[in-house]
C-alpha positions, 0 to 999 in steps of 0.5 A: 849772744845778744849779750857779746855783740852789744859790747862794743857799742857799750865800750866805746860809749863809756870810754868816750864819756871818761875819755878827758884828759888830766891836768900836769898838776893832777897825775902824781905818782903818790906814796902807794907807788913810793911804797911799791917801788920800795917793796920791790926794791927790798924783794930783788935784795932778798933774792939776790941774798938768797942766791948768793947763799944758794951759791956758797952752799953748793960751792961748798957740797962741791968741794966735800965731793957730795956731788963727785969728782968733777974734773974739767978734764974728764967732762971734756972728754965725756963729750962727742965731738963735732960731727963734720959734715 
């Protein structure tokens, strides 16, 4: 318990002696983040392929009728109506 309220005291001592603040010449944003940024662009193509083949495959089960005749018809007429009050 002693252990918890010493915490603060120690946080703050530490921050206050790293607290300085850098240069404009030496915050750079490196390859890593170049790399990152390029590895995220590469994960959202993928999914977005992904999801387009996920698409063409159901639109496809839809109209072998492995889902059943869907008609926009009958789905609005399955519906309740809007209850007035």
């Amino acid at each position: 318990m002693h252990v918890l309220t010493l915490a603060p005291d120690l946080l703050t001592a530490v921050v206050s002696l790293a607290d300085e603040v850098p240069e404009d010449d030496d915050v750079k944003a490196g390859w890593l983040a170049f790399g990152i940024f390029i590895a995220l662009i590469v994960a959202v193509a993928l999914l977005g392929f992904s999801l387009v083949k996920q698409l063409r495959k159901a639109k496809a089960a839809q109209e072998a009728g492995v889902y059943g005749p869907v008609d926009d018809d009958d789905a609005s007429a399955q519906r309740p109506a809007d209850h007035q009050a």
